[in-house]
C-alpha positions, 0 to 999 in steps of 0.5 A: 574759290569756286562758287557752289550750286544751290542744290541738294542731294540724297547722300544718306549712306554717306553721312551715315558712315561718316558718323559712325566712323566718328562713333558718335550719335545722331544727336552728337552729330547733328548738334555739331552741324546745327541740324535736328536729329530729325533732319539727320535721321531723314538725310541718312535714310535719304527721305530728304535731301541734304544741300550740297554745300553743307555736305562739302562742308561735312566732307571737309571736316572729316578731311575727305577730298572733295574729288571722292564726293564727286566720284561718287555722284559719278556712280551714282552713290550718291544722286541729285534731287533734280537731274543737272550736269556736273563736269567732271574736270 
C-alpha cells in the first residue's frame, strides 16, 4: 500500500454529509473517530483542517472509493491547506 502524505485538508461538507447520511450526531460521530465534538464541529465548517489520512480512513468506513475523494479535490470540493501536487493517475 502506498504511503499517505502527512497533509491535511478542508473537507468540511464532505464529513458532514457523511454523518448525516449515517443519521448520527456530531457526538456520535466524533466518539467513533476518537475526535472532540469540537474538533468535528471545526472540520465540517472548515475552520480546521482535517489530516488527510484520517479522512481516507473515514471514506473507507463508509465504503467510498478513495477515486471520489480525489475527484473532488480535483474540483476543488474539497482543498489543501498548503498548495501541493497531487497526480491523478
Amino acid at each position: 500500500m502506498a504511503k499517505i502524505p502527512n497533509i491535511t485538508v478542508y473537507a468540511g461538507k464532505l464529513l458532514r454529509e457523511l454523518r448525516e447520511l449515517s443519521k448520527i450526531s456530531q457526538k456520535q460521530f466524533s466518539a467513533r473517530y476518537d475526535l472532540s465534538k469540537s474538533a468535528l464541529n471545526h472540520y465540517e465548517n472548515n475552520r480546521t483542517a482535517i489530516s488527510f489520512q484520517l479522512l481516507l480512513k473515514i471514506a473507507r468506513e463508509y465504503d467510498m472509493d478513495k477515486n471520489i475523494i480525489y475527484d473532488k479535490i480535483k474540483h476543488q470540493e474539497l482543498y489543501f491547506k498548503k498548495k501541493i501536487k497531487l497526480s491523478f493517475t
